[in-house]
C-alpha positions in Angstrom: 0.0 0.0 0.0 3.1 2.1 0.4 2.9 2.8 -3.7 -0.4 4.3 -3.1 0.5 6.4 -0.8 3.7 7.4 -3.2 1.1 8.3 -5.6 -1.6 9.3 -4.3 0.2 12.7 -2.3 1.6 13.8 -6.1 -2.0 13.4 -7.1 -3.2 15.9 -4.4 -0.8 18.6 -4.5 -1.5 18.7 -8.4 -5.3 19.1 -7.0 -4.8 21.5 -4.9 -2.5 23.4 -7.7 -5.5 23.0 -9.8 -7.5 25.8 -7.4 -10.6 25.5 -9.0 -14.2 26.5 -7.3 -16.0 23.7 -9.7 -17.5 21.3 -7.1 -16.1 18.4 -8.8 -12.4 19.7 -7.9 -13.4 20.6 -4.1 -15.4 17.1 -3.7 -11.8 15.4 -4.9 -10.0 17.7 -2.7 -11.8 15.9 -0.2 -11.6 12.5 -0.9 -7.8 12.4 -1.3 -7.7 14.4 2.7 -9.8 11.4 3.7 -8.2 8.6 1.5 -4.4 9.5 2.7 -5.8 9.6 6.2 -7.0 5.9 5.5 -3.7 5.1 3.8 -1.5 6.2 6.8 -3.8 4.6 9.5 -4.6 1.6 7.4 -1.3 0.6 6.2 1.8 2.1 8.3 0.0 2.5 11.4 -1.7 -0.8 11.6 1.6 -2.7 9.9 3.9 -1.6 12.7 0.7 -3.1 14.9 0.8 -6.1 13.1 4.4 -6.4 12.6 5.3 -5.7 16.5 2.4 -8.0 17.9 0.3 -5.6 19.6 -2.7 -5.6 21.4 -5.5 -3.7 22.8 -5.0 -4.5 26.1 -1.2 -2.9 26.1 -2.0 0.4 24.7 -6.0 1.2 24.9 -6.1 4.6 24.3 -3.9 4.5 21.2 -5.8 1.9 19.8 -9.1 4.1 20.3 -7.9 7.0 18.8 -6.2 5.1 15.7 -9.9 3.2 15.8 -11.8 7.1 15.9 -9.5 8.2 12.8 -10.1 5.1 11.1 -13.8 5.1 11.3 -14.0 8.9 10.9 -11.5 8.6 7.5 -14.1 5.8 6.2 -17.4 7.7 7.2 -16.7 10.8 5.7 -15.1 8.9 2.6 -18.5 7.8 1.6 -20.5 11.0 2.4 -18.2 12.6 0.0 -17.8 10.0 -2.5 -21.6 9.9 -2.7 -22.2 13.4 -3.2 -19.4 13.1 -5.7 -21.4 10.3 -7.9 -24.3 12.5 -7.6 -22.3 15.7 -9.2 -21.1 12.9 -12.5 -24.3 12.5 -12.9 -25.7 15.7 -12.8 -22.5 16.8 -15.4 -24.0 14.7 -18.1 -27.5 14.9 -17.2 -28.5 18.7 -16.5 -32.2 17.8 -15.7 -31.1 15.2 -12.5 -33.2 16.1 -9.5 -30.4 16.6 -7.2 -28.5 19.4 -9.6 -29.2 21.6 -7.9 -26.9 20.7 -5.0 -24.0 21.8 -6.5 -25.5 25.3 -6.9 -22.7 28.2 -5.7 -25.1 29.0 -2.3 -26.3 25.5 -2.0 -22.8 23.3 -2.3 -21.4 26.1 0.4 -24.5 24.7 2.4 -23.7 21.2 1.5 -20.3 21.1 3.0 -21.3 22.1 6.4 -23.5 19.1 6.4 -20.3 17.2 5.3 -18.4 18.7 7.8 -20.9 18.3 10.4 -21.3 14.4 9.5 -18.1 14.0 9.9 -17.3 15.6 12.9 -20.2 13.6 14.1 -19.0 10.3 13.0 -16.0 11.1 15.0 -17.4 12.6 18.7 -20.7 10.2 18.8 -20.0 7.4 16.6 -17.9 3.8 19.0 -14.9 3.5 18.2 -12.9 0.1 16.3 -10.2 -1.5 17.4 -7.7 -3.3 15.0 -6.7 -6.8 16.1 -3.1 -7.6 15.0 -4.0 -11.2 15.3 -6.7 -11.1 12.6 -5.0 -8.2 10.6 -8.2 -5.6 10.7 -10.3 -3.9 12.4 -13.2 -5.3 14.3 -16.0 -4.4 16.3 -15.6 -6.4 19.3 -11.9 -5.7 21.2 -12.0 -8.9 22.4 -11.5 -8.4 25.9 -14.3 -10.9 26.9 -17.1 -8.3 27.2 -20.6 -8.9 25.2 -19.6 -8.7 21.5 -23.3 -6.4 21.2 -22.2 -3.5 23.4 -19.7 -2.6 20.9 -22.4 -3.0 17.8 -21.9 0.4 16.2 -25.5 1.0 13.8 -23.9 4.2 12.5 -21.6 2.2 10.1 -24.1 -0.7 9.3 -26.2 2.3 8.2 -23.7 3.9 6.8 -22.1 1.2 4.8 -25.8 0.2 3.6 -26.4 3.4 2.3 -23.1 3.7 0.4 -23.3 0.6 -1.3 -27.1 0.8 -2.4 -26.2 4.8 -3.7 -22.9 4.6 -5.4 -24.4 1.6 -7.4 -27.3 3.2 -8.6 -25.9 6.5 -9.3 -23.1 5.0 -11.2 -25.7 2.6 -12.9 -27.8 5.3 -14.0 -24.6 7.3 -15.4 -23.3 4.6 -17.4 -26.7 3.6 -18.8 -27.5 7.2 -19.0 -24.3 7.8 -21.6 -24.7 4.3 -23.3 -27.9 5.8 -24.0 -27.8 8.7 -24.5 -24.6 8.8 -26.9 -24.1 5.6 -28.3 -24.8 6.7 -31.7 -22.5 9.7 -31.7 -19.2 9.7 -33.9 -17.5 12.4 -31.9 -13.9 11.0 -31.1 -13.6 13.4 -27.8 -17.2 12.4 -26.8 -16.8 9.3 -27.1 -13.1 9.4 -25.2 -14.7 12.1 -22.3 -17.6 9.3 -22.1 -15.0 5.7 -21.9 -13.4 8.1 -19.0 -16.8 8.6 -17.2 -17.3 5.2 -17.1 -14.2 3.7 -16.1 -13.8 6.3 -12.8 -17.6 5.4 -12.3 -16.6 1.8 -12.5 -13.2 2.0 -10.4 -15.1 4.4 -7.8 -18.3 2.2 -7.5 -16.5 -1.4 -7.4 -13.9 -0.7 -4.6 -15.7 1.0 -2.1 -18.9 -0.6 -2.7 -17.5 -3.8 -1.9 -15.4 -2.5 1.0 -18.9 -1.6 2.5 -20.8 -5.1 1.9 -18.1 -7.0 3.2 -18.1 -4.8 6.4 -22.1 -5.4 6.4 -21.4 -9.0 6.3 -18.8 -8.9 9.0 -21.6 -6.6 11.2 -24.2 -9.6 11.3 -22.7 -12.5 11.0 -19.7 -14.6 12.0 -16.9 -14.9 9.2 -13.3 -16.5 8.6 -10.6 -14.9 9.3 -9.9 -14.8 5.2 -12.7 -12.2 4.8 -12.1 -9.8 7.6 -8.7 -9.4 5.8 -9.9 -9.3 2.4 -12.3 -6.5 3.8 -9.3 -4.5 5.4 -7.2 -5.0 2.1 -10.6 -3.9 0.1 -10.6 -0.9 2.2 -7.2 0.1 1.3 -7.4 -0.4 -2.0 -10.2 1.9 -2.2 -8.6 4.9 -0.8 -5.6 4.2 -3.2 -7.3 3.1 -6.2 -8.0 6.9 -6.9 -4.3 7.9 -7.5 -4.5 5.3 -10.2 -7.8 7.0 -11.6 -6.2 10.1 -11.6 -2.8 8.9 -13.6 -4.6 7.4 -16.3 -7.7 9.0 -16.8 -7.3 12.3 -15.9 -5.3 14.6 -18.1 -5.3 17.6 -16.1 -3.9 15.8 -12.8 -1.4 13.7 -14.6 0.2 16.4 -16.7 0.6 18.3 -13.5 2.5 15.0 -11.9 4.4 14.6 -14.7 5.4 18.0 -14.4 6.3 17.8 -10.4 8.2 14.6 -11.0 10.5 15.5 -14.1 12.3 18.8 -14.1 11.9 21.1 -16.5 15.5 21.3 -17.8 15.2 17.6 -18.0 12.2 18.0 -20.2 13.8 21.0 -22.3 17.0 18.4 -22.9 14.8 15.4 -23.7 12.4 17.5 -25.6 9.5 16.9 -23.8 6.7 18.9 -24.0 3.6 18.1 -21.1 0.1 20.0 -21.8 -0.8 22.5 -23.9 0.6 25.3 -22.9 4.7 23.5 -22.8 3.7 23.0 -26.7 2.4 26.2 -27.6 5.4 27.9 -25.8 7.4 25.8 -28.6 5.6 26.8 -31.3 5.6 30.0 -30.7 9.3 30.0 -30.2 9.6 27.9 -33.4 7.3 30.9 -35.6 9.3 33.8 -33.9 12.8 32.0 -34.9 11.3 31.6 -38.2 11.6 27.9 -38.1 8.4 25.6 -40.0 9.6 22.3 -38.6 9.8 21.0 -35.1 12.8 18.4 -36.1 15.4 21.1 -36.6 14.8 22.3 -32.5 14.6 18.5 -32.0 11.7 16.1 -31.6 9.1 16.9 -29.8 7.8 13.8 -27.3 3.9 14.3 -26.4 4.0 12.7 -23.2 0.3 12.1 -22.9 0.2 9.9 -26.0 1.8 7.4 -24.0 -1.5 7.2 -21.8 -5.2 6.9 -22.8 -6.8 10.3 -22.4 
């Protein structure tokens, strides 16, 4: 999980260099505060746990805090990551009910509610505790008390709801562009609507079944082989994202690629990342008074070495 982490933070900092006020860009923004949270507790934290052999019983309190962060990184996660299917969808489909959400005075309203949920998740909502000797975390501490006082509704709820809403909304969007455009002959629309999909399809599966496994795990009894497939599903889900982002998205991964090779590199190489890298060299070509791009040396279009 370590190479998710190593991409994921790139991924952020080219979001936050982004500073746009377009809800999709703030919702993101979001995700990848609460994703790297879930990263870092998920996979360091809990792997020196593991690693070392400790239990509940030696340090409480940390394991209650590291519990509150996990649960509050996971809650919020999906309050986001819902509203966040329910902005695609309203994108491509202008007359969605809920479009009006993302509305300048009505999306500032909507992230107080986020905010509030989330500090809610984390002052009201019982704690987890991660068991080294199962490799997750679980409800129960297992400190021989009644397995039902430490039942926590707020996540069966929650993990209901984010697994019945991400499904449909993602459903509907990638019926709605099958549908809607499956006739067109438009190379970009039909590139814009393969990228739709796939994030639709990489955001839905991962934290979808993150949630039914942990509703399974609520109600009934399971071997040890699911309660870690659910904690490795959970981390996949907050990293899967950075992947997203790298492939799909040409805005974040020209900024990467940007961050991670120099620019003198790039200017010896001839590499030119975005739009703007190549118009600076045309320009500079038409004020030389140069036609041809091989006499200032070839010019490598990094992004057609990725799908756009």
């Amino acid at each position: 999980m370590d190479l998710f982490q190593s991409l994921y933070l790139p991924c952020f900092i080219a979001i936050l260099k982004i500073k746009s006020s377009a809800p999709t860009y703030q919702l993101m923004s979001l995700i990848a505060v609460f994703d790297i949270t879930g990263l870092i507790n998920g996979s360091l934290i809990n792997g020196y746990i593991t690693y070392q052999g400790i239990f509940f019983c030696q340090y409480p309190l940390f394991f209650f805090i590291t519990g509150s962060l996990a649960l509050f990184s996971w809650l919020s996660n999906c309050i986001v990551c819902i509203f966040l299917a329910i902005e695609r969808v309203s994108e491509v489909d202008s007359d969605f009910a809920l479009s009006f959400l993302f509305g300048k005075k009505v999306f500032r309203i909507l992230k107080w509610c986020i905010m509030f949920y989330s500090i809610s998740s984390l002052l009201l909502g019982k704690s987890i505790v991660f068991s080294a000797a199962y490799g997750s975390y679980l409800y129960d501490p297992l400190i021989g008390k009644d397995p039902n006082l430490y039942k926590n509704n707020w996540v069966a709820g929650n993990n209901f709801i984010m697994a019945i809403s991400t499904t449909t909304l993602y459903f509907y969007l990638c019926y709605y562009l099958l549908f809607k455009y499956r006739y067109s002959t438009s190379m970009w629309l039909y590139k814009s609507k393969r990228q739709i999909i796939l994030q639709g399809i990489f955001l839905c599966f991962f934290h979808s079944a993150t949630a039914l496994i942990y509703e399974y795990l609520y109600f009934l009894s399971s071997p040890i082989e699911l309660i870690i497939a659910g904690h490795v599903m959970w981390q996949i889900s907050c990293g899967s994202l950075s992947i997203v982002y790298l492939t799909l998205n040409r805005t974040i991964r020209n900024s990467v690629l940007k961050m991670v090779i120099p620019k003198r590199m790039r200017a010896k190489f001839g590499w030119h990342i975005g739009v703007e890298e190549h118009q600076a060299v045309e320009s500079a070509m038409d004020a030389s008074g140069f036609k041809g791009v091989a006499i200032v040396g070839a010019v490598v279009k990094i992004d057609n070495y990725f799908p756009s």
